[in-house]
C-alpha positions as CSV (number, residue, x, y, z in Angstrom):
1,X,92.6,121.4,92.8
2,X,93.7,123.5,95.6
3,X,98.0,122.6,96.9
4,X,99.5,124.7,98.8
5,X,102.0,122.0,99.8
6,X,105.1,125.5,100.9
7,X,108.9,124.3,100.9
8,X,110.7,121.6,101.9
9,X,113.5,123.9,102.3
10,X,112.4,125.5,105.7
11,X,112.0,121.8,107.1
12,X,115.1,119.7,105.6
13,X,117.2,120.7,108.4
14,X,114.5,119.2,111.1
15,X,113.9,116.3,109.1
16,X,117.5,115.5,108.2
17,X,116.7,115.1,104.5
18,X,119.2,115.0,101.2
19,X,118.9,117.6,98.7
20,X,115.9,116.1,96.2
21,X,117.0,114.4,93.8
22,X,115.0,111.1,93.9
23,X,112.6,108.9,96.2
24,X,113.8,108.6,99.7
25,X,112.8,106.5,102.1
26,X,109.5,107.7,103.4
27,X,109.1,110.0,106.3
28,X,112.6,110.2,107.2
29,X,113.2,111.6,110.7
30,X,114.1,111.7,114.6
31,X,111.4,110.1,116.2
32,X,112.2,112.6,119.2
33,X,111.4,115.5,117.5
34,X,108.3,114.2,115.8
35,X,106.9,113.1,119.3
36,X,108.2,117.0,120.2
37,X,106.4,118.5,117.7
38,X,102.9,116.6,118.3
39,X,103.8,117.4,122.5
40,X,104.0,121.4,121.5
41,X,101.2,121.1,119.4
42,X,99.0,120.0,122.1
43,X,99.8,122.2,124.8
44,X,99.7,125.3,122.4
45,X,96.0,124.3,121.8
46,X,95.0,123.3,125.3
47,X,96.5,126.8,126.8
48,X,94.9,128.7,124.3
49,X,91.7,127.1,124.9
50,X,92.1,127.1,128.7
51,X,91.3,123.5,128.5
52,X,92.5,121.2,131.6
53,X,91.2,117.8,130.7
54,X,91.0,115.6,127.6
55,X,89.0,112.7,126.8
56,X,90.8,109.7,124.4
57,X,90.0,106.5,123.6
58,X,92.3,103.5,124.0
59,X,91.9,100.7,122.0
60,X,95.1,98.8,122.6
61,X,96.3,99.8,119.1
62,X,99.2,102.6,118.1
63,X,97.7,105.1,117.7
64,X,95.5,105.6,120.2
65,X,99.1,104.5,122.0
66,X,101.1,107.2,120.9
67,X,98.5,110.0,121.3
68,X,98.3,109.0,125.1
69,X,101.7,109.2,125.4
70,X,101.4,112.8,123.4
71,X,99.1,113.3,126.2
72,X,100.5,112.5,129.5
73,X,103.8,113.9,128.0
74,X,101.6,117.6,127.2
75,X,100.3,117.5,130.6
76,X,103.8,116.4,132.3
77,X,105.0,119.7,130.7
78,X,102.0,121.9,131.6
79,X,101.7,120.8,135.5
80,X,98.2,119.4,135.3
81,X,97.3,116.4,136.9
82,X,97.4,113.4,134.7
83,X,94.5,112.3,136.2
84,X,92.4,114.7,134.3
85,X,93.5,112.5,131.3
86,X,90.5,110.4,131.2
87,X,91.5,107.4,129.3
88,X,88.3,105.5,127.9
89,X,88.2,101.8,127.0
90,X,85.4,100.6,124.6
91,X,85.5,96.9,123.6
92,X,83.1,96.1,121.1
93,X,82.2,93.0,118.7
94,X,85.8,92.5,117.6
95,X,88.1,93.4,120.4
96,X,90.5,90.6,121.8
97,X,91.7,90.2,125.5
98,X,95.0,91.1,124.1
99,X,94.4,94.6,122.9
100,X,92.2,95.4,125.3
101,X,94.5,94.3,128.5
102,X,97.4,96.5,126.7
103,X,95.1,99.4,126.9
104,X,94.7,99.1,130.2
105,X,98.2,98.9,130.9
106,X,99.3,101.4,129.2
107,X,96.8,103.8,130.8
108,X,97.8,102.0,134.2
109,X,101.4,103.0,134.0
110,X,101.1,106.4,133.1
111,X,99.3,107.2,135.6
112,X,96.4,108.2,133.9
113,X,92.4,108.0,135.0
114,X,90.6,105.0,133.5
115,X,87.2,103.8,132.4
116,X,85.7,100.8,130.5
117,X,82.8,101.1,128.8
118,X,81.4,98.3,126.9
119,X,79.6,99.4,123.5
120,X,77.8,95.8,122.5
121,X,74.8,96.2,124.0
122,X,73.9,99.6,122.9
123,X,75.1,99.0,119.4
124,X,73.1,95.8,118.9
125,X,70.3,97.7,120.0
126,X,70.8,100.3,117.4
127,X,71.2,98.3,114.7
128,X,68.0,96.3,115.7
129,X,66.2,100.1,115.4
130,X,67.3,100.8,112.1
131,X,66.5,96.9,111.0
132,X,70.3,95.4,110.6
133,X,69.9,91.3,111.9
134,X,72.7,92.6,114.2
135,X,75.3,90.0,112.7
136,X,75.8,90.7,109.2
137,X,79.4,92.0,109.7
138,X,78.7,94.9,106.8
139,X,79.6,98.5,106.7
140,X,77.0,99.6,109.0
141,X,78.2,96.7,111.7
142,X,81.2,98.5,111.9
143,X,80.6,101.5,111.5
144,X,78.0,101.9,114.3
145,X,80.7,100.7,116.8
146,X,83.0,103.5,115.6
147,X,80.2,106.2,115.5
148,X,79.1,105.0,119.1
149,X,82.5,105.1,120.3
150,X,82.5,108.7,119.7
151,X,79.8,109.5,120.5
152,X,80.4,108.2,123.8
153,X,84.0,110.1,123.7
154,X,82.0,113.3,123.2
155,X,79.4,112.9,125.6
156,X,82.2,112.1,128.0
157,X,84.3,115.1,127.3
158,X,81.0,117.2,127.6
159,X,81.0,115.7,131.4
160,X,84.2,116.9,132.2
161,X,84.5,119.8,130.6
162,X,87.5,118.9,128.5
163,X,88.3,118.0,124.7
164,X,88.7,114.8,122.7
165,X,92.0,114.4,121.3
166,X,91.8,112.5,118.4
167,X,93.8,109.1,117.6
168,X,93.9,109.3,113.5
169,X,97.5,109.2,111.6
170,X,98.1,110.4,108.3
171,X,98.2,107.8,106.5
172,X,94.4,106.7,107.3
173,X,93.9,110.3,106.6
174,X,95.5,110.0,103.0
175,X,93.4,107.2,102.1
176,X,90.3,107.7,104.4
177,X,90.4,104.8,106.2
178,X,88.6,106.2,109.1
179,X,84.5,105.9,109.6
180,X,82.9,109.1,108.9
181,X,82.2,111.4,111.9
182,X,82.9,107.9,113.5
183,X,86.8,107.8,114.2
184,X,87.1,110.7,111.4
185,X,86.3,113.2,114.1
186,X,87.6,114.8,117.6
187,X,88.6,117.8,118.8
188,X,91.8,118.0,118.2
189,X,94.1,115.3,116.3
190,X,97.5,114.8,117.7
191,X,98.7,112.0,115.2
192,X,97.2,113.8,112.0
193,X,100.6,114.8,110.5
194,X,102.1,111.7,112.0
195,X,101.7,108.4,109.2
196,X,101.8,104.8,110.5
197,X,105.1,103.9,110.0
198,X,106.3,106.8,112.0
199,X,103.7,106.0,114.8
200,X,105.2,102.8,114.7
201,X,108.6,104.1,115.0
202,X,108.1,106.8,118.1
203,X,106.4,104.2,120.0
204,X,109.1,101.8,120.0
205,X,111.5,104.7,120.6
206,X,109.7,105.5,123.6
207,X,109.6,102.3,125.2
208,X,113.0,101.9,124.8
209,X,114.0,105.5,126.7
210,X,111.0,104.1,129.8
211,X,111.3,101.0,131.4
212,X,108.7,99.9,133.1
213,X,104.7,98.5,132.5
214,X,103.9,101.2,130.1
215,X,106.8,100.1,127.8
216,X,106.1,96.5,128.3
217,X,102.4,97.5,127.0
218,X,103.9,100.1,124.1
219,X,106.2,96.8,122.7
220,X,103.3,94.3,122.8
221,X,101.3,97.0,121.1
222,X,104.0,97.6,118.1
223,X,104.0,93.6,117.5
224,X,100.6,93.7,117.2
225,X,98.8,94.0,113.8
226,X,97.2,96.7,113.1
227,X,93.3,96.0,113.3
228,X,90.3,98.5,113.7
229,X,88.6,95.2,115.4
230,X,85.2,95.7,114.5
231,X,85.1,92.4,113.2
232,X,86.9,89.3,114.9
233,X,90.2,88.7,113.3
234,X,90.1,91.4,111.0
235,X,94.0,92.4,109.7
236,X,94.0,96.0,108.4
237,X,96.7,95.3,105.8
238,X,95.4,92.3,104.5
239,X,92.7,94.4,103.1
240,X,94.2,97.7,101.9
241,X,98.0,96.4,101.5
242,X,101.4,97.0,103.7
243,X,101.4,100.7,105.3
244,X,105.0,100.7,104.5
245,X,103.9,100.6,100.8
246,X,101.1,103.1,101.7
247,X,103.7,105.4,103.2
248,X,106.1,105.2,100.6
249,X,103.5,106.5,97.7
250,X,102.3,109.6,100.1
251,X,105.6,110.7,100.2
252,X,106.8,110.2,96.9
253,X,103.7,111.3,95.3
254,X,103.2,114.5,97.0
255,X,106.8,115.3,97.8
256,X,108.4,114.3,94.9
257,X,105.8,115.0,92.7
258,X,105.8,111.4,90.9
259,X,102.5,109.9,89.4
260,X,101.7,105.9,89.1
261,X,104.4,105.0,87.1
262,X,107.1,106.7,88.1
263,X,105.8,106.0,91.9
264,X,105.6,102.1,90.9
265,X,109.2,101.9,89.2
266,X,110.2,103.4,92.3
267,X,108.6,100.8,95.0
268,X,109.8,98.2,93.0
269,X,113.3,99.2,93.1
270,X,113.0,100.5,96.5
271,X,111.4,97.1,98.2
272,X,113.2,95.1,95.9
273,X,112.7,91.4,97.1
274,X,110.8,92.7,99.7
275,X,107.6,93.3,97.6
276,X,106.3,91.3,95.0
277,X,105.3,93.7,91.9
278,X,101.2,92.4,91.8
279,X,101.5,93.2,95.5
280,X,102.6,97.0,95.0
281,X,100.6,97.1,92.1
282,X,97.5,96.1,93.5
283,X,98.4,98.3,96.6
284,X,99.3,101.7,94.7
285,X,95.8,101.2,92.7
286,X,93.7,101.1,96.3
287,X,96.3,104.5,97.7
288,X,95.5,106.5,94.5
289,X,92.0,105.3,94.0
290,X,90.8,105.9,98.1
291,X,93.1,109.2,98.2
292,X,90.8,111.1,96.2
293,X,87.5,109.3,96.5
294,X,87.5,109.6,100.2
295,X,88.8,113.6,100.2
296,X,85.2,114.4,101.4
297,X,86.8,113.1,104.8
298,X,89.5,115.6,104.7
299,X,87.4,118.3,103.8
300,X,86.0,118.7,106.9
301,X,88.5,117.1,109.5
302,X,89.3,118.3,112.6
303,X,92.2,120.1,113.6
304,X,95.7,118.6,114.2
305,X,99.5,118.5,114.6
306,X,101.4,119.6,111.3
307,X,104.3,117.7,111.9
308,X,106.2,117.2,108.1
309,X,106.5,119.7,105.2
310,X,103.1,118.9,104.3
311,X,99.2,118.2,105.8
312,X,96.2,116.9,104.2
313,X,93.7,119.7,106.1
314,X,91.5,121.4,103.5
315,X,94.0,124.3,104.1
316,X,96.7,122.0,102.2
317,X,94.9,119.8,99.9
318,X,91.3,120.5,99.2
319,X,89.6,118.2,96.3
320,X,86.6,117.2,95.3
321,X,85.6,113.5,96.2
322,X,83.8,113.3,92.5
323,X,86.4,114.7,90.9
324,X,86.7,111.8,88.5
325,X,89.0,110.3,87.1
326,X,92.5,111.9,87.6
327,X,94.8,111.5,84.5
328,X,98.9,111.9,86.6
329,X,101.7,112.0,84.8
330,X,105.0,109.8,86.4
């Protein structure tokens, strides 16, 4: 196994951390300077590229949220017109009115150029190629809506000359809870050293320093749970288990160093009464399991934002996806 996970030392003083001596509560930081970081990061890449436009899809969802807001913010900074911030909408099988018209909104207020472009009809007929009945809500149901939507996103950002800035967080990273070269790939990822619980948290910070439509959108997106909506009522966290949980065991285990036990013990004390213990149980099993079964994803994932003392590029953390069955001491 390749870590080269550096010091925390050179980042304590950014994050406002303790001395180690223990689990902390994950991700501990100022949303400001998070959102700061992922704003430098962008408009370091798109200078050096000479790049003057950028595609994104908007699903209505936070991360796709908060990487628009990376966006316009980037732009804001480097004089361009936020019109050539070409915000896509692409409801498919499982999008609801509500995510949908907080997309819009929130790509409204900014200020930002709009399109919507409906993904049903092509993805029915593709599955109708290949021999799916077109309803059996399976992996390659929703998978095909992911891949098309970037596909699309690429094609676009062909049109215009620009990039695709990616939507991912890290914590979807950790685990691979992404759709290979579907959602798993763009151009540049502004929310891949960012995890969900932190997206959650910059969000709401920024609505509360912006009043106006855009906010309104941003807080109606943070009370809304997360979903990739490929399916109708599908709840992210009803399948994989609380982010918060998710969040807490990245951190612990690769900043503290703690294996399942010791990472367990820890939740449990940590969310006591908060958590029952099958709950983080059943949750810490999926996070260790899916964090090196679905590495292949890392391996080859696009650039991003380093924003903590640690990434999960193939610079940081490269393992192989069949690397078994991984004995970790807690």
């Amino acid at each position: 196994m390749k870590r080269e996970l550096g010091s925390l030392a050179g980042h304590r003083a950014f994050l406002g951390l303790p001395p180690k001596k223990g689990p902390v509560a994950p991700f501990p930081c100022s949303p400001a300077k998070v959102f700061a970081a992922q704003v430098a990061g962008l408009r370091r890449r798109l200078r050096a590229i000479r790049c003057r436009d950028v595609v994104i899809g908007v699903s209505g969802g936070l991360d796709s949220a908060l990487a628009l807001l990376v966006c316009r913010e980037a732009f804001a900074r480097l004089r361009l017109d936020p019109k050539r911030i070409h915000a896509i909408t692409m409801p498919g099988f499982g999008t609801t009115r509500r995510t949908r018209g907080n997309a819009l909104a929130l790509a409204e207020g900014l200020g930002v150029a709009t399109e919507t472009i409906p993904i049903g009809g092509i993805v029915r007929r593709h599955l109708k190629e290949i021999g799916h009945d077109g309803k059996t809500p399976d992996a390659a149901y929703e998978n095909a809506q992911a891949r098309m939507r970037t596909m699309v996103l690429m094609d676009r950002a062909n049109m215009v000359g620009g990039i695709v800035v990616g939507t991912g967080d890290l914590s979807e990273i950790a685990i691979g809870w992404c759709t290979y070269n579907g959602d798993h790939m763009s151009m540049f990822g502004v929310n891949s050293g960012v995890p969900k619980t932190v997206v959650r948290r910059v969000c709401s910070w920024w609505a509360e320093r912006h009043p106006g439509a855009a906010a309104a959108a941003i807080e109606d997106i943070v009370a809304t749970p997360v979903s990739p909506e490929l399916v109708k009522g599908q709840v992210t966290e009803r399948t994989i288990g609380p982010y918060d949980l998710h969040d807490f065991f990245l951190w612990n285990f690769i900043v503290n160093e703690m294996g399942p036990k010791r990472l367990a013990d820890a939740a449990k004390n940590f969310f006591r009464g908060r958590f029952a213990d099958a709950e983080i149980k059943a949750t810490l099993a999926i996070f260790l399991r899916r964090f090196f079964t679905q590495a292949f994803k890392r391996n080859c994932a696009p650039d991003g934002v380093k924003v903590f003392s640690f990434d999960l590029s193939p610079h940081g953390w490269w393992i192989p996806s069949d690397l078994g069955v991984v004995k970790l001491h807690g």
